[in-house]
RODREN-856262 format. One record per residue (C-alpha): residue number from 0; residue in three letters; x, y, z. Coordinates in steps of 0.2 Angstrom, whole numbers, padded with zeros to 4 digits. Layout:
N
<r seq="NUM" type="ALA" x="X" y="Y" z="Z"/>
...
END
This chain:
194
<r seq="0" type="UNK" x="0074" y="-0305" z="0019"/>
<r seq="1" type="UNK" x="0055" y="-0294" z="0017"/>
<r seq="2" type="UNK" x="0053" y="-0282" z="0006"/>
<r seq="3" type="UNK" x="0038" y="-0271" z="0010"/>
<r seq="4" type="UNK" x="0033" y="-0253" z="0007"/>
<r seq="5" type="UNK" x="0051" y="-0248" z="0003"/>
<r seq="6" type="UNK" x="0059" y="-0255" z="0019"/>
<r seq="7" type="UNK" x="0073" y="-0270" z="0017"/>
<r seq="8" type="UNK" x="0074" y="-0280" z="0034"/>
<r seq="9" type="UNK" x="0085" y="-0292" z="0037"/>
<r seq="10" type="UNK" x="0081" y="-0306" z="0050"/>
<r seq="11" type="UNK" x="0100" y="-0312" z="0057"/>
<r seq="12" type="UNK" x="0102" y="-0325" z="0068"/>
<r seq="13" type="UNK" x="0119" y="-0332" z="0067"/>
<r seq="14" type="UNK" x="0120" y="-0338" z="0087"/>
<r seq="15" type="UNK" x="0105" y="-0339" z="0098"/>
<r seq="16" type="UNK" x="0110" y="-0327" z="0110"/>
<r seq="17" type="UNK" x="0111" y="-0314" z="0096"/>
<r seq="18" type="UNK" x="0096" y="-0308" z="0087"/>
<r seq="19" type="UNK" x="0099" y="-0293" z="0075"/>
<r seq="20" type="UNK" x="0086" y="-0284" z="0066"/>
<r seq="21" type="UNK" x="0090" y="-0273" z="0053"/>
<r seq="22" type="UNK" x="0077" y="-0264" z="0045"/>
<r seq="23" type="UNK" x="0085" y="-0252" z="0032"/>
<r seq="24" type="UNK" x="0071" y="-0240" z="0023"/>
<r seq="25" type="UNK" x="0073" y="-0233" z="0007"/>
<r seq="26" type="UNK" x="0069" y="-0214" z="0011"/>
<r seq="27" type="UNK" x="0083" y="-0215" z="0022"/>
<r seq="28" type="UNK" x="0076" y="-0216" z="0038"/>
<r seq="29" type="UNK" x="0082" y="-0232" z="0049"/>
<r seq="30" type="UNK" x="0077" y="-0243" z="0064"/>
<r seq="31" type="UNK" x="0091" y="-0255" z="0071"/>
<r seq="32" type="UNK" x="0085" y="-0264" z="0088"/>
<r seq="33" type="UNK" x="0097" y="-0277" z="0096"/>
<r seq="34" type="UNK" x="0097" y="-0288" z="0111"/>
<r seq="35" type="UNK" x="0101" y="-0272" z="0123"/>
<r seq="36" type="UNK" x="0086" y="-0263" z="0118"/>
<r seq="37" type="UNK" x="0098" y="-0251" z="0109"/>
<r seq="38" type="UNK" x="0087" y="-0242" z="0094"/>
<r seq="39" type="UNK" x="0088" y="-0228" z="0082"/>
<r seq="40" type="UNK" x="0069" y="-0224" z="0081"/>
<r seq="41" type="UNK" x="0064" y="-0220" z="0063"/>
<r seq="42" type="UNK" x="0065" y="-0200" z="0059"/>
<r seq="43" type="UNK" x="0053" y="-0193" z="0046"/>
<r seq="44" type="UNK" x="0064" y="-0188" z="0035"/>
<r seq="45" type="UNK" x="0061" y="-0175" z="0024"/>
<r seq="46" type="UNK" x="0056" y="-0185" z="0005"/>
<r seq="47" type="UNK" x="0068" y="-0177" z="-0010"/>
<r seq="48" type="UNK" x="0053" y="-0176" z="-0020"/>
<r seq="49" type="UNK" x="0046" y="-0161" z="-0009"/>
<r seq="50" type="UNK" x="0061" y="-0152" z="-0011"/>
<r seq="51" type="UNK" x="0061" y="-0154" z="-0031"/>
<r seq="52" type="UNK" x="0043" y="-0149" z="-0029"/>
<r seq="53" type="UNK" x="0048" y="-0134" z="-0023"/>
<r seq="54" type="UNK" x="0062" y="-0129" z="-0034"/>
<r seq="55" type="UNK" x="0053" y="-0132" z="-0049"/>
<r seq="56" type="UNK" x="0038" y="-0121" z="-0044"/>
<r seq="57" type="UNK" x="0052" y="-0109" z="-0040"/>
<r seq="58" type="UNK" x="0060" y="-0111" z="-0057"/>
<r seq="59" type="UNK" x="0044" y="-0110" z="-0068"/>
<r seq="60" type="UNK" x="0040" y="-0093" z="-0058"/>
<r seq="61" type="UNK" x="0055" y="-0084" z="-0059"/>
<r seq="62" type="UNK" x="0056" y="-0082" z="-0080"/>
<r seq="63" type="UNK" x="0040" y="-0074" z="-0078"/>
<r seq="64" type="UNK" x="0048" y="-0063" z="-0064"/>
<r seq="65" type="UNK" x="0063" y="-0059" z="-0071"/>
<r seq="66" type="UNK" x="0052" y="-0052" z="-0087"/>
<r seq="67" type="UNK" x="0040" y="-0042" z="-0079"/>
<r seq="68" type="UNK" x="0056" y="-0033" z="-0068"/>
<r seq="69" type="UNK" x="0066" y="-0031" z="-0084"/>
<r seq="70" type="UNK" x="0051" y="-0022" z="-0093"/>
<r seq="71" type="UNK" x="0047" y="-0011" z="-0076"/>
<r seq="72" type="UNK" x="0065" y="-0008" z="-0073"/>
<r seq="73" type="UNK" x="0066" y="0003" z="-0088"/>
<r seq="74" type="UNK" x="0049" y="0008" z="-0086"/>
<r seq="75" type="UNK" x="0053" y="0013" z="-0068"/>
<r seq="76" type="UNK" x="0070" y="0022" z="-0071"/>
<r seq="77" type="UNK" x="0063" y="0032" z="-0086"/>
<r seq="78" type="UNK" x="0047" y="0037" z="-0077"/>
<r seq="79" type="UNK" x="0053" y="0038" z="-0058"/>
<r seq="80" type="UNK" x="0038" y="0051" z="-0052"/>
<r seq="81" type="UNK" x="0023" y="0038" z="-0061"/>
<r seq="82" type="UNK" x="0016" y="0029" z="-0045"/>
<r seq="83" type="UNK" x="0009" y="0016" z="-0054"/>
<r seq="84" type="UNK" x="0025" y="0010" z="-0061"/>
<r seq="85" type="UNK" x="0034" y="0013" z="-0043"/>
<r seq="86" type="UNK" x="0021" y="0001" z="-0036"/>
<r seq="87" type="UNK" x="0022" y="-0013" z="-0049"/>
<r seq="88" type="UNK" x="0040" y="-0011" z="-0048"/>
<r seq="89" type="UNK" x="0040" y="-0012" z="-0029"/>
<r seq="90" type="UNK" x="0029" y="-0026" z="-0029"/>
<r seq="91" type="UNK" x="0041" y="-0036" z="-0043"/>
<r seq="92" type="UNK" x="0057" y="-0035" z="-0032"/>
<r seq="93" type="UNK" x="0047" y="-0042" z="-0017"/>
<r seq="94" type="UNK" x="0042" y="-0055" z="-0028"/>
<r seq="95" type="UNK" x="0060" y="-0059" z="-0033"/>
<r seq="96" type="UNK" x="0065" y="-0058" z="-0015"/>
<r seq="97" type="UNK" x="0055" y="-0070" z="-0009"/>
<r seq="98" type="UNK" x="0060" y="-0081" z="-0023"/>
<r seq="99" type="UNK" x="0077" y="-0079" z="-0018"/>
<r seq="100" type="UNK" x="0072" y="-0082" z="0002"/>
<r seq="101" type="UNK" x="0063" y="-0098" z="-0003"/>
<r seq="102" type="UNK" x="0078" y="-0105" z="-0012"/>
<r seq="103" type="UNK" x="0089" y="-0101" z="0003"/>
<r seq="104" type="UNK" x="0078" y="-0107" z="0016"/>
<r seq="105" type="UNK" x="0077" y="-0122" z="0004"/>
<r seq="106" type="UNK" x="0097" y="-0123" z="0004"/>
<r seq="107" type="UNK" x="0096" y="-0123" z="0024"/>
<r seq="108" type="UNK" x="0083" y="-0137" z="0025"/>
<r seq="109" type="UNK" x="0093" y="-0147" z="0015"/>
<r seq="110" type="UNK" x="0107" y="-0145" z="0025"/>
<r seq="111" type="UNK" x="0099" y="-0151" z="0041"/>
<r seq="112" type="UNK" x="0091" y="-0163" z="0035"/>
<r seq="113" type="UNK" x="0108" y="-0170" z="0026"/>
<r seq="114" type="UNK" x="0115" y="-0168" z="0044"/>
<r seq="115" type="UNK" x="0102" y="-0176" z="0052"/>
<r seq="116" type="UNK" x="0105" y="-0193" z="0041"/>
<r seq="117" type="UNK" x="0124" y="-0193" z="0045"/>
<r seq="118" type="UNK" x="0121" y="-0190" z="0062"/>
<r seq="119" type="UNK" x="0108" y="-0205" z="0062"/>
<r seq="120" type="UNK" x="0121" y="-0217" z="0050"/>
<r seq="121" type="UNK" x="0134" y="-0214" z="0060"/>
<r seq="122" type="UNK" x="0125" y="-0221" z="0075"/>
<r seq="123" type="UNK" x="0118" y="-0235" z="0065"/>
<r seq="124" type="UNK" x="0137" y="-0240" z="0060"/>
<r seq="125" type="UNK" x="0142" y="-0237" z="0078"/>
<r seq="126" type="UNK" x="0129" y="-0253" z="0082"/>
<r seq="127" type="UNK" x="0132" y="-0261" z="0067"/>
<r seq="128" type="UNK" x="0152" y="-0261" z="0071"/>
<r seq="129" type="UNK" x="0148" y="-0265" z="0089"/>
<r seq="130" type="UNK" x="0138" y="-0282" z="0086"/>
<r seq="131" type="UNK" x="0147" y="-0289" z="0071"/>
<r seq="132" type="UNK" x="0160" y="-0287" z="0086"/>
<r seq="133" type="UNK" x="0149" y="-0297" z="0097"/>
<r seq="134" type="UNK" x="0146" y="-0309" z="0082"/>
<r seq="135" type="UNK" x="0165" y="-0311" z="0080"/>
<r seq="136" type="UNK" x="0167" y="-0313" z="0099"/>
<r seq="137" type="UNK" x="0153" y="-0327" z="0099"/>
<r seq="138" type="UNK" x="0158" y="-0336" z="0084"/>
<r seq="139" type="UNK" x="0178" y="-0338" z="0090"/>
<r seq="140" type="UNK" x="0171" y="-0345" z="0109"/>
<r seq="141" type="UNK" x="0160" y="-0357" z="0100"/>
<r seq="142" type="UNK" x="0171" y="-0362" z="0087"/>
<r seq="143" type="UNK" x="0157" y="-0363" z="0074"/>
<r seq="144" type="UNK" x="0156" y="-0358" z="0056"/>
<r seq="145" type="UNK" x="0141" y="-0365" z="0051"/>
<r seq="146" type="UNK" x="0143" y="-0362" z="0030"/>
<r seq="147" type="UNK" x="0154" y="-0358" z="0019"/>
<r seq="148" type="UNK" x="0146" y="-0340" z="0019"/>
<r seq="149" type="UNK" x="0152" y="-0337" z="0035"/>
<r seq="150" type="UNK" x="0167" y="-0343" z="0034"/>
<r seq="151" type="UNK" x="0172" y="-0332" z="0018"/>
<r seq="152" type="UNK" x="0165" y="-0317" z="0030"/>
<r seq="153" type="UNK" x="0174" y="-0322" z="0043"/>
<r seq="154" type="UNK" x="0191" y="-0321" z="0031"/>
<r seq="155" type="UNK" x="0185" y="-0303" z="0023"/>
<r seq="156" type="UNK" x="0183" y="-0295" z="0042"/>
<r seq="157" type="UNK" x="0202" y="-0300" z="0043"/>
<r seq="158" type="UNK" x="0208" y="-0293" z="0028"/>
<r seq="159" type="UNK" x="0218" y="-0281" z="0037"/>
<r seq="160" type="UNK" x="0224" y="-0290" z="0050"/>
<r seq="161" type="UNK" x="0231" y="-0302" z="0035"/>
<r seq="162" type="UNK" x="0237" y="-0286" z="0026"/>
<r seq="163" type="UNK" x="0246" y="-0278" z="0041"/>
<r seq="164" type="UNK" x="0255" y="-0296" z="0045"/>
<r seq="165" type="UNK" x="0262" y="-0298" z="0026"/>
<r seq="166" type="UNK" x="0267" y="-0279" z="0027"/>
<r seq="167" type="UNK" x="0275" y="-0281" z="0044"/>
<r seq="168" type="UNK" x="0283" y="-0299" z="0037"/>
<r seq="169" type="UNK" x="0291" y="-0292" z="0020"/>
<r seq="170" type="UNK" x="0300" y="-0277" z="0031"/>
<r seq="171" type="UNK" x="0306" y="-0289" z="0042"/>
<r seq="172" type="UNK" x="0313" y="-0300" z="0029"/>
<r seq="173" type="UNK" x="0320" y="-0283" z="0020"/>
<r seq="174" type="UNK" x="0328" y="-0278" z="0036"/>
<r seq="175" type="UNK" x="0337" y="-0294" z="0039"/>
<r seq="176" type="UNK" x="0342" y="-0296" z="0020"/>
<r seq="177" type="UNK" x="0351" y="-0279" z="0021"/>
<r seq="178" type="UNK" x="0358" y="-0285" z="0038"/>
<r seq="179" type="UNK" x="0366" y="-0301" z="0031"/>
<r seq="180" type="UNK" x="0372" y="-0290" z="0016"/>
<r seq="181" type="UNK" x="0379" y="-0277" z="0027"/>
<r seq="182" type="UNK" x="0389" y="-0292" z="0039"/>
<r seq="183" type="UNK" x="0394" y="-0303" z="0024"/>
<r seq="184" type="UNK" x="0401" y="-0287" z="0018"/>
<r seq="185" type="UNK" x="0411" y="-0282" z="0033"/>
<r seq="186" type="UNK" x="0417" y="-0299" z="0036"/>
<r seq="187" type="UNK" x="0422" y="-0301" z="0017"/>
<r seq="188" type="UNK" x="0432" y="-0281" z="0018"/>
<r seq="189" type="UNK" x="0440" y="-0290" z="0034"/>
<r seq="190" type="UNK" x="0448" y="-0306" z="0026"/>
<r seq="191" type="UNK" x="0453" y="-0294" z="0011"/>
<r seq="192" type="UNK" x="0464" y="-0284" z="0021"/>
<r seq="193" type="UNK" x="0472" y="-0296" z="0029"/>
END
C-alpha cells in the first residue's frame, strides 16, 4: 500500500493474469485501470473547503445586511419621496439578493457535483464487482488460495449463498415435519375409527 499526497493505492496481484490497481483519493476523485484498459480518469472535483469558503464569507456579510435593511426599511417607509434613502435602500436589497443567488447557486453546485461522485462510485463499484468476479472465476479454475486471508475472503463473498442454503434448508425441514405430522395424524384418525 503507498500513501502519497492524500491518494491510497493498492497494488493487488492475486493471479498473474490479473493486475488491479486501485487508486482511491481522498478528495474523492478516483482512478481504477485494470487489465482491459478500463478506467475512470480522475475528475477535479470540486474541494468542500471552497464551498465553506464561500458560505462563511456569505454568513459574515449578511448580519451587516440584514442591519443596514432593517434601519433603511423604516427609514424608507417613513420617508418614501427622500431619494437618498430610496437609493440606499435600493442598493441594500440588491445586496441581499445576491446573497441569496449566491447561496442558491451554491446549493446547485453542490448538487452536481454530489451527482457527479455517484455517477463516478457507481461505475468504480460496477469494476470493482466485475473483477473480484474474474478473481473468483480465476481462483476456483486454479484451485489456489494462497493464505489464510484469502481463504477467509473467499468464505465472506459467500455469506449469502451460505445464508440462502440454511434459509431454504430450515423451510424444507419445516415443511416435511408439518407433512409427517399431518400423515401420522390421518393414519392415527384412521385406526381410531376402526
Amino acid at each position: 500500500m503507498i500513501i502519497s499526497n492524500g491518494v491510497i493505492c493498492l497494488n493487488v496481484k492475486t493471479i498473474p493474469k490479473i493486475y488491479i490497481h486501485l487508486c482511491i483519493i481522498m478528495n474523492l476523485g478516483a482512478f481504477i485501470e485494470n487489465k482491459n484498459n478500463e478506467t475512470i480518469e480522475n475528475h477535479d472535483f470540486v474541494k468542500p473547503d471552497k464551498y465553506k469558503d464561500k458560505l462563511e464569507t456569505l454568513h459574515s456579510q449578511l448580519p451587516s445586511i440584514l442591519d443596514d435593511f432593517k434601519k433603511y426599511y423604516v427609514f424608507y417607509n417613513k420617508n418614501p419621496e427622500n431619494p437618498e434613502y430610496q437609493q440606499i435602500f435600493q442598493n441594500i436589497k440588491g445586496n441581499l439578493n445576491k446573497v441569496n443567488t449566491d447561496v442558491f447557486t451554491i446549493t446547485n453546485d453542490v448538487q452536481t457535483n454530489i451527482d457527479n461522485i455517484n455517477k463516478k462510485m457507481f461505475q468504480m463499484d460496477t469494476l470493482i464487482r466485475k473483477e473480484k468476479r474474474k478473481n473468483k472465476e480465476l481462483k476456483r479454475k486454479l484451485g489456489i488460495v494462497e493464505h489464510k486471508n484469502n481463504a477467509s475472503t473467499e468464505l465472506i463473498s459467500e455469506y449469502k449463498e451460505i445464508y440462502n442454503y440454511g434459509y431454504l434448508r430450515n423451510w424444507a425441514l419445516l415443511l416435511s415435519i408439518l407433512t409427517v405430522i399431518v400423515t401420522i395424524g390421518k393414519i392415527y384418525m384412521k385406526n381410531n375409527n376402526l
